[in-house]
C-alpha positions as CSV (number, residue, x, y, z in Angstrom):
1,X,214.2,17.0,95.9
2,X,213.4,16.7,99.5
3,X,210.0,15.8,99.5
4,X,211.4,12.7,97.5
5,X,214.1,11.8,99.9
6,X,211.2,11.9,102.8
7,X,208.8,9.2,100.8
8,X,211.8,7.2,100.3
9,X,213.9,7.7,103.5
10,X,212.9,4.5,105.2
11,X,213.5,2.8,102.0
12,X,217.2,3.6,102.0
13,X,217.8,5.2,105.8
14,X,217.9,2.1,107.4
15,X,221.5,1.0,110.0
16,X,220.0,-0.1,112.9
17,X,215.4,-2.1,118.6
18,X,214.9,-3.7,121.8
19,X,216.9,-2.7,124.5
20,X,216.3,-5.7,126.2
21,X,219.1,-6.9,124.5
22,X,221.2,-4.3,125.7
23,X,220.4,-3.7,129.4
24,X,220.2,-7.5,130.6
25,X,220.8,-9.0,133.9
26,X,223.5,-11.0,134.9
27,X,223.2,-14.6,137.1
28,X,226.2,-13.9,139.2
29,X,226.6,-17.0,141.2
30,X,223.7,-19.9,141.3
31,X,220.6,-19.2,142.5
32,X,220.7,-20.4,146.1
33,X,224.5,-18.9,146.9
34,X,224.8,-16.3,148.7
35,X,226.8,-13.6,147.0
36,X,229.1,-10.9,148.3
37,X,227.8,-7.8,147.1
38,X,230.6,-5.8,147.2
39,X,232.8,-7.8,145.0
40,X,230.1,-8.7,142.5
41,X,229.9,-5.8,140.4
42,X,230.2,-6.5,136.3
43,X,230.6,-4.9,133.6
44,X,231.0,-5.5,129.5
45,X,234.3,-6.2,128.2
46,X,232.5,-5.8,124.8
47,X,229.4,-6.2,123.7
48,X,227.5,-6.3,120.1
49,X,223.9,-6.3,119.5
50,X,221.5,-5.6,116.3
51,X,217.7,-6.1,116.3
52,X,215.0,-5.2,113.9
53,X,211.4,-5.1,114.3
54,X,208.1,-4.1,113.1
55,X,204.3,-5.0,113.0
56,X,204.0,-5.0,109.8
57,X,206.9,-5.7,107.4
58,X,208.5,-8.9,107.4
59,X,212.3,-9.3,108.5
60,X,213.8,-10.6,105.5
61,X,212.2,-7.0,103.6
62,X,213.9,-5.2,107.0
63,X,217.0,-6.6,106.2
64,X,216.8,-5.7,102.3
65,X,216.3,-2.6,103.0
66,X,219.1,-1.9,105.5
67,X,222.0,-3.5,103.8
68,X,220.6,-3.6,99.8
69,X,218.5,-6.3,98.1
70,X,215.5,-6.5,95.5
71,X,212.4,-6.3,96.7
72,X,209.9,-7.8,94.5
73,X,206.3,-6.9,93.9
74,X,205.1,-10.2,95.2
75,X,206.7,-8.8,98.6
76,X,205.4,-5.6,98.6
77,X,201.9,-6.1,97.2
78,X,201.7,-9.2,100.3
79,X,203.1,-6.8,102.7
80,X,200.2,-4.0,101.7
81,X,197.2,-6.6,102.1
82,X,198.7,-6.5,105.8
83,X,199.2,-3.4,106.5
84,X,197.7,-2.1,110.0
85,X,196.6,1.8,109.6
86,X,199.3,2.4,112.3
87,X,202.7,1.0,111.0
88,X,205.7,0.7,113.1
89,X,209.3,0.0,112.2
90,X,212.7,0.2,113.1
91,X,216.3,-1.3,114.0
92,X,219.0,-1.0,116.6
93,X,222.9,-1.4,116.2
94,X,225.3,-0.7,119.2
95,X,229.0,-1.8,119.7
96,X,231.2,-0.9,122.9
97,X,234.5,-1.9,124.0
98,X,236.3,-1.2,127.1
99,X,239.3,0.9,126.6
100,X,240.0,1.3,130.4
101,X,241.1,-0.7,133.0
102,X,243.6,-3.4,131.3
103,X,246.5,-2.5,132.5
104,X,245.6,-2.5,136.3
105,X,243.7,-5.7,136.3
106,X,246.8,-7.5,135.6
107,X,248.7,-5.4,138.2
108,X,246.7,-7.0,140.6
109,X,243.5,-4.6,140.5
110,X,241.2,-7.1,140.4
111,X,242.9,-9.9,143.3
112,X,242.4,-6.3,145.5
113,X,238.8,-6.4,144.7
114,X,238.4,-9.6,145.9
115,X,240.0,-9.5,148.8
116,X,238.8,-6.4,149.8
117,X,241.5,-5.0,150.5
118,X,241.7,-1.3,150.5
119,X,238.0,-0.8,149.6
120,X,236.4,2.6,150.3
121,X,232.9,3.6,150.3
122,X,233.8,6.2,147.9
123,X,233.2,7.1,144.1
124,X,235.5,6.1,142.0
125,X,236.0,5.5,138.0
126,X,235.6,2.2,137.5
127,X,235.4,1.9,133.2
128,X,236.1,4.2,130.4
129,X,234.6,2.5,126.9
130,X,233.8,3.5,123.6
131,X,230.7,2.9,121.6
132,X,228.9,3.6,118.5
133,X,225.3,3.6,118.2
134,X,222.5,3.8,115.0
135,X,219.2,4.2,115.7
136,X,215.9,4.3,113.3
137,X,213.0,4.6,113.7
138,X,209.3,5.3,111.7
139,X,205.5,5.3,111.8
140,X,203.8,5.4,109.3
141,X,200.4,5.1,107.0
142,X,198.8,2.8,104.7
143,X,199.1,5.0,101.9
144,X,202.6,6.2,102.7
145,X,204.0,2.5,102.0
146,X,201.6,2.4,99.1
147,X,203.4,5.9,97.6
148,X,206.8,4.8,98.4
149,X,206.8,0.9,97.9
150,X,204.7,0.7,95.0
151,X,204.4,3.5,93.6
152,X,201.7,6.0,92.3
153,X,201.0,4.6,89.1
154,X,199.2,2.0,91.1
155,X,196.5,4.4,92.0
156,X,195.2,5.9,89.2
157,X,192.3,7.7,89.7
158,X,192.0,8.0,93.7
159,X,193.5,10.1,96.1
160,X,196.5,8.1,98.3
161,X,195.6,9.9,102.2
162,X,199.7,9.7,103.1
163,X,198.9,11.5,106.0
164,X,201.0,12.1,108.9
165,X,204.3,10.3,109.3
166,X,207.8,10.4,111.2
167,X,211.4,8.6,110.2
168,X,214.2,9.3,112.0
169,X,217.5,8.3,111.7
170,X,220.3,8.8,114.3
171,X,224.1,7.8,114.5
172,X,226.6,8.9,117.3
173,X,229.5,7.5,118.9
174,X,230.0,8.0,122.6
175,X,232.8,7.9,125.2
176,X,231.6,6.4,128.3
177,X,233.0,6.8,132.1
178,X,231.6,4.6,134.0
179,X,231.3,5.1,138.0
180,X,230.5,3.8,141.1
181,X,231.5,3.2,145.1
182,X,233.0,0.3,146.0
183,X,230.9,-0.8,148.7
184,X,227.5,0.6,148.5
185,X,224.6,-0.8,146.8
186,X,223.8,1.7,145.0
187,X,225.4,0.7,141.7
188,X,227.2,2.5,138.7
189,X,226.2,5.5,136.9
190,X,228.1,6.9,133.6
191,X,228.7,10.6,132.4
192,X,229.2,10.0,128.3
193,X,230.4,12.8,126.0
194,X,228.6,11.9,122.3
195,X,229.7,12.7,118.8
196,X,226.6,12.7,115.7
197,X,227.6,10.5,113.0
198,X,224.2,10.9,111.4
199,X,221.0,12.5,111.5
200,X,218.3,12.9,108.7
201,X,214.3,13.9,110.5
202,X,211.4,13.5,108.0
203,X,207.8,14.4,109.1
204,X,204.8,14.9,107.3
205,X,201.1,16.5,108.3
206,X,197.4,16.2,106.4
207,X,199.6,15.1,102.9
208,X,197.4,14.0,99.9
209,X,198.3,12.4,96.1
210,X,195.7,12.6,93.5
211,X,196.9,11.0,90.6
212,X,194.4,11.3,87.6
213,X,192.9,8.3,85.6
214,X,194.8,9.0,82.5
215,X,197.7,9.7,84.5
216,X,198.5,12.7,83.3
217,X,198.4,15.3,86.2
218,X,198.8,14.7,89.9
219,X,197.4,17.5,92.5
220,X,199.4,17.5,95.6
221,X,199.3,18.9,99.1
222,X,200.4,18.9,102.6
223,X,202.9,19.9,104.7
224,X,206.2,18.6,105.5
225,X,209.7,19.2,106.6
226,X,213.3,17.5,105.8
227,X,216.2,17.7,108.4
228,X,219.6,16.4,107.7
229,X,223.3,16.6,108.7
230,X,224.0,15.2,105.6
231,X,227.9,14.6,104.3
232,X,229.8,17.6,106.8
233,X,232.8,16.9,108.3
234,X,232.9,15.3,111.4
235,X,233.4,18.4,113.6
236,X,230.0,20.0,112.1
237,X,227.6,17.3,112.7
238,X,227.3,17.7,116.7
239,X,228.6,17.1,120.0
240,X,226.4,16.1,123.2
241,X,226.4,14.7,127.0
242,X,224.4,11.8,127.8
243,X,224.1,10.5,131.7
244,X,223.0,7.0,132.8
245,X,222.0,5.3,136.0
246,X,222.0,1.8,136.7
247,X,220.1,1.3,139.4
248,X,218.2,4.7,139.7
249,X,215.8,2.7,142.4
250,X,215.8,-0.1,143.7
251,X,213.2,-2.0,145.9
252,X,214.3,-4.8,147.6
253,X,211.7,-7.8,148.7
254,X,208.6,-6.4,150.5
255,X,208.2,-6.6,154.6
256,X,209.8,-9.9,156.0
257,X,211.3,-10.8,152.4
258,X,213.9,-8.3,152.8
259,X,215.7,-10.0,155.5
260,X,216.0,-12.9,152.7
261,X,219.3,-13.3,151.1
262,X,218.3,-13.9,148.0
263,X,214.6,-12.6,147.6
264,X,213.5,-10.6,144.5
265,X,214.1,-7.2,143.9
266,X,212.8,-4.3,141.1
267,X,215.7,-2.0,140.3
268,X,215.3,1.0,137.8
269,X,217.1,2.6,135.5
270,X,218.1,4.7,132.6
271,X,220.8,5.2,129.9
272,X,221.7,7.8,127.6
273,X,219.9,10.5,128.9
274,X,220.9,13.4,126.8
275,X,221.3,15.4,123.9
276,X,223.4,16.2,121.2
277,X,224.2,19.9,119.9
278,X,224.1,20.5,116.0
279,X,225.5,23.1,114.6
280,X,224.8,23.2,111.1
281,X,221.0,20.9,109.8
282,X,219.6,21.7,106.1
283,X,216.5,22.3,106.5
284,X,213.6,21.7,103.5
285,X,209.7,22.5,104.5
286,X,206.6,23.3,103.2
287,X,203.6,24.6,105.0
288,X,205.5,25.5,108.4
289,X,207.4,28.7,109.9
290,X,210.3,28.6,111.8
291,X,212.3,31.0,114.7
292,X,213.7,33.6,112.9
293,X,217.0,33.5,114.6
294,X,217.7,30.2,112.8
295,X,218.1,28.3,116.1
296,X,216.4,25.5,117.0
297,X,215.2,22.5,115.0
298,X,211.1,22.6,116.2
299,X,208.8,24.3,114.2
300,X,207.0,27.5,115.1
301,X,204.0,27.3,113.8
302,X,202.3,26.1,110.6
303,X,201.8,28.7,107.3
304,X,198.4,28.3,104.8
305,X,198.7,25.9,102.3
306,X,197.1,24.8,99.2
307,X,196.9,22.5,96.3
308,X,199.4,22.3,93.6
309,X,198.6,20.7,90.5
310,X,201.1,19.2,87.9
311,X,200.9,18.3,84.4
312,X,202.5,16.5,81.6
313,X,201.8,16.7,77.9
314,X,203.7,13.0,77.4
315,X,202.8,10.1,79.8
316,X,204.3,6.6,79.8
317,X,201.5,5.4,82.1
318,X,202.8,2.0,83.0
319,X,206.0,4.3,83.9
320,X,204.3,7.2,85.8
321,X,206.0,7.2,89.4
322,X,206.1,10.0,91.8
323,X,209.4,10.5,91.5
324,X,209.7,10.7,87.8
325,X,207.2,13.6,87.9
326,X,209.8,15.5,90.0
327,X,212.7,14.7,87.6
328,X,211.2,15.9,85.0
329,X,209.6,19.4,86.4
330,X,211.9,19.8,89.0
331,X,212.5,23.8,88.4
332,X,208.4,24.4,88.2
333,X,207.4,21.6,90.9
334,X,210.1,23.8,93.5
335,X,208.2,27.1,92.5
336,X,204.6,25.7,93.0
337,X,205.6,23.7,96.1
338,X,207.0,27.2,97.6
339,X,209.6,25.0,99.2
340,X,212.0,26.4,102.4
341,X,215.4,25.8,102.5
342,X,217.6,27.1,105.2
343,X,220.2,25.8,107.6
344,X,220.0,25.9,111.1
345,X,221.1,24.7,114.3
346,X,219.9,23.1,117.4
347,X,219.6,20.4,119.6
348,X,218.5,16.7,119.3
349,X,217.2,14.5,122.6
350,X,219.4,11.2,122.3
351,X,217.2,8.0,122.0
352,X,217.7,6.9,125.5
353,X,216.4,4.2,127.2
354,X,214.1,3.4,130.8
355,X,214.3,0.3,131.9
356,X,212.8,-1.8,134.8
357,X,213.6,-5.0,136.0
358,X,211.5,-7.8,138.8
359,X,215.1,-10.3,139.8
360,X,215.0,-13.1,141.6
361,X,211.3,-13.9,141.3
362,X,210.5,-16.9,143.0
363,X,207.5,-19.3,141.6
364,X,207.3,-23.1,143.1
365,X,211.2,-23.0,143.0
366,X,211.6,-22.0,139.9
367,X,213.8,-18.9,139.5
368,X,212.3,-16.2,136.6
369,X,212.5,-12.8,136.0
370,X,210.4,-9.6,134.1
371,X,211.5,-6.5,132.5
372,X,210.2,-3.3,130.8
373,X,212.0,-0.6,128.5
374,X,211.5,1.8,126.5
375,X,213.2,3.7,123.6
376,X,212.9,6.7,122.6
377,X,212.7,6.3,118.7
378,X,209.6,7.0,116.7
379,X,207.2,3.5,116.7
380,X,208.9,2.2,119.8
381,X,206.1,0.6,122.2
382,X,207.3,-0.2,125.6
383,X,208.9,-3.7,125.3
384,X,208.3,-6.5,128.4
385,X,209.8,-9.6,128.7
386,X,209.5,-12.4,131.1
387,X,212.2,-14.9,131.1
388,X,213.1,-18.1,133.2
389,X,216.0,-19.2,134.2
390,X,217.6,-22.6,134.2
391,X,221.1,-23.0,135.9
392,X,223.4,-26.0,135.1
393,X,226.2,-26.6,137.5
394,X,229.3,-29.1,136.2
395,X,229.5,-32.3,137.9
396,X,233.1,-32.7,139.8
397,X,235.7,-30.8,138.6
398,X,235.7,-28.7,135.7
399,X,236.9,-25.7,133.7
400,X,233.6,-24.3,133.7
401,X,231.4,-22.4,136.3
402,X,228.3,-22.6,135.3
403,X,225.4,-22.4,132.4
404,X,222.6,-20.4,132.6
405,X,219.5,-20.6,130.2
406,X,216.9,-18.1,129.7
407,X,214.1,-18.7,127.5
408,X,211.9,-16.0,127.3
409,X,209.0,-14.3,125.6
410,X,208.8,-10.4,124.9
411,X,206.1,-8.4,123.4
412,X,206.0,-4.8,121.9
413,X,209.1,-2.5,121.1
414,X,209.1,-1.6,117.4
415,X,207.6,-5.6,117.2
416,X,204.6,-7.7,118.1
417,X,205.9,-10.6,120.2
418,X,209.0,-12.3,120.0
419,X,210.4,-15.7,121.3
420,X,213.8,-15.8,122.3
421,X,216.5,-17.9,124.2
422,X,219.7,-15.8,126.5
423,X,222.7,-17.9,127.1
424,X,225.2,-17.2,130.0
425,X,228.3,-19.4,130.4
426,X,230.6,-18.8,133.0
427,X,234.5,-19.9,133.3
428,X,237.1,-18.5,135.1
429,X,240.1,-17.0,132.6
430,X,243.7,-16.2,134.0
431,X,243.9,-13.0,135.8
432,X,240.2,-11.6,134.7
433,X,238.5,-13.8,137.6
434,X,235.0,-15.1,136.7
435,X,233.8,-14.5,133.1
436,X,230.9,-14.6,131.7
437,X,230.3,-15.1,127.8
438,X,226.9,-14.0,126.5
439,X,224.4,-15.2,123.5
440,X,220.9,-13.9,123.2
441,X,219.1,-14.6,120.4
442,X,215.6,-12.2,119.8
443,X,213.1,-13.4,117.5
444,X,213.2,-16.9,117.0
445,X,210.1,-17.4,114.8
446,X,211.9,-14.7,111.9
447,X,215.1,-16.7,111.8
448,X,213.4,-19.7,111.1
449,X,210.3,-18.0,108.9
450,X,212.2,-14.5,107.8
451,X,209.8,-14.2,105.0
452,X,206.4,-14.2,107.8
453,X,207.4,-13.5,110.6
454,X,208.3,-9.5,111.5
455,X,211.6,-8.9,113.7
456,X,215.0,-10.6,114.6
457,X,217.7,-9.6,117.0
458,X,221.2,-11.1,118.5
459,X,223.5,-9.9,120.8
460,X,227.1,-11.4,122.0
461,X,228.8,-10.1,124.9
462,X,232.0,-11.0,127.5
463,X,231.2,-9.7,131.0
464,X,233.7,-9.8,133.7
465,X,234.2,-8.5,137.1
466,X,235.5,-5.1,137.2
């Protein structure tokens, strides 16, 4: 039944917070050097990241919970002394690989770039890359992790308030083309064309449980709806367009600090910003009307509603579970519930990201840097950072360029705070130029303490000049 599937969905939804991890900036030369602008741009060979957070659940649970585990009752009954009123959680995956150009750096592509030869001021394709994404996100109540993590038998007696709520769980891969001018500073943008892998929407409104003291009857109400793609073939589950800026705006220095070479700067930007189309979404609700013309996946309006009350003649109490109530009175619980279904189509805004970043920030010599982002997945707070950066040089000859360290702390996102520590190493590889090998590590404190502390998150990269 739906209404179990949406009291459970973060329990068994979960693939994948901060996009700080994803839309980082690169050291391109040291500190005090002055850089050639036009033959600086980079770009992501490949790139992995994964990050979880939450303010309330602890990251080893998180990570139970997306890839299987036992959760004990020590866990959960710890987590629910903790719980906050407003509970946040969610996790971010992403992968993307450039597909496009290989050949033509080896041709010669890139010793043109650097010498300048034949550069226009023009747009051009610069990558094509492919990616996949999974995105979830929820918010949710005190007595919505009481229902679905421990269970109503619990509660015997008193009404759980589950209240309002919203999981969402998004999957798409994307094929990205990626442009910009070669001599302008006004960075890259990409036009993407998205395919859904996944999509499942719970929500609920003003939703009660009364469970009696004998624990034989439970009265119910609320409203609620279940969206879902669910197992359709690939060419049924949606198709979408997705653009992305770089540097949407940029502010360089202020007054006389412009002139500087190498004075700070606040560039803008956004990525995926777009939708996907789907063309065929079950749909279960209760308590809310819908367009008639079966288009569109926002409701219309909400219908009256009222309490439905559900008994059983035999009762193992130390049993009794929500969900067993349903199993057993499934035909009569659908009746009394006056359940929707229906399938519709519509479309679905793609998480996409803003991000803002303060470069080159200069404090008693000391080179650091601040950013801000923000998803768009339910229980995503804006996320800042503010990192500082340590540059190593090698001493006489070497095969490396240089080592950059960025320990940071950021706050927010679907977490609290997090401590972290970015790694750039540069070396120069045969016919790619200068390379740059990435490590960022989110979430220090729940590596060490997964059991206390709330989220973790890592990403690896290989950047080169493109």
């Amino acid at each position: 039944m739906g209404i179990i599937g949406l009291l459970f969905a973060f329990c068994g939804s979960a693939q994948a917070v901060d996009t700080a991890l994803y839309h980082r900036t690169y050291v391109h030369a040291p500190v005090n050097t002055p850089v050639k602008r036009a033959i600086t741009f980079q770009g992501d060979f490949f790139r992995y990241s994964f990050a979880s957070g939450s303010n309330v659940l602890p990251f080893s649970m998180v990570g139970k919970m997306s890839v299987g585990g036992y959760i004990s009752s020590d866990v959960t009954a710890d987590v629910e002394s903790r719980l906050k009123g407003n509970n946040r959680a969610g996790i971010h995956q992403q992968f993307s690989l450039v597909v496009y150009p290989l050949r033509s750096r080896v041709d010669g592509w890139g010793a043109k770039m650097e010498s300048g030869k034949g550069q226009k001021d023009k747009v051009v394709l610069q990558t094509i890359s492919v990616r996949t994404v999974q995105t979830a996100g929820a918010k949710f109540s005190d007595d919505a992790y009481r229902l679905a993590f421990r269970g109503n038998g619990y509660y015997r007696g008193r009404t759980l308030a589950v209240g309002e709520n919203h999981f969402q769980l998004l999957g798409y891969n994307a094929v990205d083309f990626r442009f910009r001018t070669d001599l302008s500073q006004r960075g890259a943008f990409d036009v993407s064309v998205l395919q859904a892998t996944s999509y499942s929407r719970l929500q609920t409104a003003n939703m009660s449980l009364f469970t009696s003291a004998s624990g034989d009857s439970l009265a119910f109400n609320g409203r609620y709806f279940n969206q879902g793609t669910g197992s359709q073939g690939w060419g049924q589950r949606g198709m979408g367009l997705s653009v992305g800026f770089t540097r949407l705006l940029t502010f360089r220095g202020l007054g006389g600090e412009k002139r500087r070479e190498n004075t700070h700067y606040l560039r803008v930007g956004v990525r995926d910003l777009g939708f996907l189309y789907m063309p065929r979404v079950s749909v279960q609700s209760r308590g809310y009307v819908w367009d008639a013309s079966m288009r569109g996946l926002s409701v219309a309006g909400e219908s009256p509603i009222k309490t439905v009350s559900l008994k059983q003649a035999v009762v193992n109490a130390k049993e009794l579970q929500l969900s067993n109530w349903f199993g057993n009175q499934r035909d009569s619980a659908t009746s009394r519930l006056q359940l929707q279904d229906q399938t519709r189509s519509g479309t679905v805004l793609v998480p996409f990201t803003l991000f803002a970043e303060l470069l080159n920030l200069n404090i008693k010599g000391q080179n650091f840097g601040l950013s801000a982002n923000y998803l768009h997945v339910p229980g995503y707070r804006i996320s800042n950072r503010l990192w500082w950066n340590k540059l190593l040089l090698p001493k006489g000859e070497q095969k490396w360029t240089s080592l950059n360290l960025q320990p940071y702390l950021a706050t927010g996102g679907f977490d609290t705070y997090d401590l972290g520590m970015a790694v750039d190493f540069e070396t120069p590889i045969k016919r790619m130029g200068k390379t740059f090998f990435r490590l960022d590590l989110r979430g220090l404190e729940a590596w060490a303490m997964p059991n206390k502390q709330h989220g973790a998150g890592l990403s690896a990269a290989m950047i080169f000049h493109l």
